[in-house]
C-alpha positions in Angstrom: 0.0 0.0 0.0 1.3 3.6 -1.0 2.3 6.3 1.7 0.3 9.4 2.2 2.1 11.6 -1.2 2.7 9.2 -3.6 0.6 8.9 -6.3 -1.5 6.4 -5.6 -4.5 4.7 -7.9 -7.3 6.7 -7.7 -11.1 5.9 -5.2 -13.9 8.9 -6.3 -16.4 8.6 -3.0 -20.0 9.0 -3.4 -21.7 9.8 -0.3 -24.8 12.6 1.1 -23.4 12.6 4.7 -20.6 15.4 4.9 -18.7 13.4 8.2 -19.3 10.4 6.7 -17.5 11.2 3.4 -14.8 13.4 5.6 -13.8 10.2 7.3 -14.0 7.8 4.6 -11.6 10.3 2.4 -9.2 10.6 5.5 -8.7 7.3 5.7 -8.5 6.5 2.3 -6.2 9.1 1.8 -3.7 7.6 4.7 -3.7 4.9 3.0 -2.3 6.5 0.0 -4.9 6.4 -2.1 -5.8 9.9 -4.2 -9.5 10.7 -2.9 -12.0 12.4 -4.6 -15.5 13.3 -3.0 -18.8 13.7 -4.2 -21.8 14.9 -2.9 -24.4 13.4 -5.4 -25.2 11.5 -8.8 -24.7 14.6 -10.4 -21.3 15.6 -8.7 -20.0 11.9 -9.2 -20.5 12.0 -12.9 -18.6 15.1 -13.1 -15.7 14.1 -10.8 -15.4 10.8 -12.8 -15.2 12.1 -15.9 -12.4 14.4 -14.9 -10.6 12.2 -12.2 -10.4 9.0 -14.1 -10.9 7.2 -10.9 -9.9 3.0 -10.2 -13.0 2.2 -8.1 -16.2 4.1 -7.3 -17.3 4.1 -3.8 -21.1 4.8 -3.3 -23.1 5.1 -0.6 -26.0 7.0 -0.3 -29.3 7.5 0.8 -32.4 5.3 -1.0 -33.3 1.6 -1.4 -30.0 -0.8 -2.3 -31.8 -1.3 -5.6 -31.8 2.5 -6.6 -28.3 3.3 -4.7 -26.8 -0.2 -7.4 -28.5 1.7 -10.4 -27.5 5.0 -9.5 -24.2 3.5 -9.1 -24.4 1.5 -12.4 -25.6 5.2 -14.1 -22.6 7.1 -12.5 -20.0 4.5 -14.0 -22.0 4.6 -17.4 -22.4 8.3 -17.7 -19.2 9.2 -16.9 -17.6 6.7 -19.0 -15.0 5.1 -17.2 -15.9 1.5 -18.6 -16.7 -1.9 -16.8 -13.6 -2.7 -15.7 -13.6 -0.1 -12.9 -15.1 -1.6 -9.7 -18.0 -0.2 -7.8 -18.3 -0.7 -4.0 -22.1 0.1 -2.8 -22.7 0.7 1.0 -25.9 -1.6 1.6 -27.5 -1.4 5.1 -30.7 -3.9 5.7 -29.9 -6.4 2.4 -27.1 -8.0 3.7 -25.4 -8.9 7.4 -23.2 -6.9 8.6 -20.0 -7.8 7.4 -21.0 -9.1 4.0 -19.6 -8.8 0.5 -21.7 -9.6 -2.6 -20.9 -9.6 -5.8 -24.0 -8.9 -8.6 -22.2 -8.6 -11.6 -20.7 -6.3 -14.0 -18.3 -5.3 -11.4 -20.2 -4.0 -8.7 -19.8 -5.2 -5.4 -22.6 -4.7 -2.6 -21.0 -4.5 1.1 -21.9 -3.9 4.7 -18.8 -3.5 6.5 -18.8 -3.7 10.2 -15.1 -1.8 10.1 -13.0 0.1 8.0 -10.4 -2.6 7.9 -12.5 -4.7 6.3 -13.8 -2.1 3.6 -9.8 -1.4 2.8 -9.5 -5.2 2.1 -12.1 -5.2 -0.3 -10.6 -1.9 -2.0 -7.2 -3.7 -2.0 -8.4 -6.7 -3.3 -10.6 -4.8 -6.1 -7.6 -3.1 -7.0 -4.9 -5.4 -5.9 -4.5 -6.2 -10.1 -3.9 -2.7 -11.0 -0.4 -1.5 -12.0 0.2 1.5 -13.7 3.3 1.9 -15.8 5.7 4.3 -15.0 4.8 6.7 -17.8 1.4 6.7 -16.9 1.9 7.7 -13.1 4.1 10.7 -14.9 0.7 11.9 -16.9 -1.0 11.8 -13.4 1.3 13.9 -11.8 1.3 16.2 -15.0 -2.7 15.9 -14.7 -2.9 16.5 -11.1 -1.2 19.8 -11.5 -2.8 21.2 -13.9 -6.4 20.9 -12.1 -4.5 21.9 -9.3 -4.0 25.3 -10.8 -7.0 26.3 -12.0 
């Protein structure tokens, strides 16, 4: 796992609770991992399509069923392609401390603690390796949103 600094792969985090998403980005971002937050559908699809993230995070309000399409929709619309994961929080569809996999990668979970949400992000993106001149066009990227 990366140190807080380096350029790590990338987790956009999809949740309506403002502490909520503070912690979850904190953590994340101790873990190396470059963070960005979003408030909403509409703010996800935006981030996405700028941040190129690795895995989408979602959790927010609504029925599991709407929360997986909105997901689904987020993924779609910004265009990032099936092969980036989605984690959905899921509260009252599966026990506490449950991971489900539905298809087209997206994963439905109910994590009793954040070390066992970080094992399913590390596993998710465990196959990931960018090449060198790739992490070099994220730095390069980075900076340039940076100073706008």
């Amino acid at each position: 796992m990366n140190r807080e600094g380096d350029i790590g792969l990338a987790v956009l985090v999809v949740e309506d609770v403002a502490e909520t998403r503070d912690g979850i980005e904190w953590l994340l971002k101790a873990d190396g991992y470059r963070v960005t937050v979003a408030r909403d559908e509409r703010d996800a699809i935006e981030s996405a399509r700028l941040k190129r993230p690795d895995l989408i995070l979602v959790s927010l309000a609504g029925q599991p069923r709407e929360v997986i399409v909105t997901a689904r929709r987020i993924r779609e619309r910004a265009q990032v392609g099936e092969l980036v994961p989605i984690v959905v929080f899921c509260i009252g569809e599966i026990a506490e401390g449950d991971e489900v996999a539905i298809g087209q990668n997206v994963h439905i979970t109910r994590p009793d603690n954040f070390n066992q949400l970080r094992s399913l992000i590390t596993r998710l993106l465990g196959t990931i390796q960018r090449p060198p001149e790739s992490r070099q066009f994220i730095r390069y990227e980075r900076e340039i949103y940076e100073h706008q």
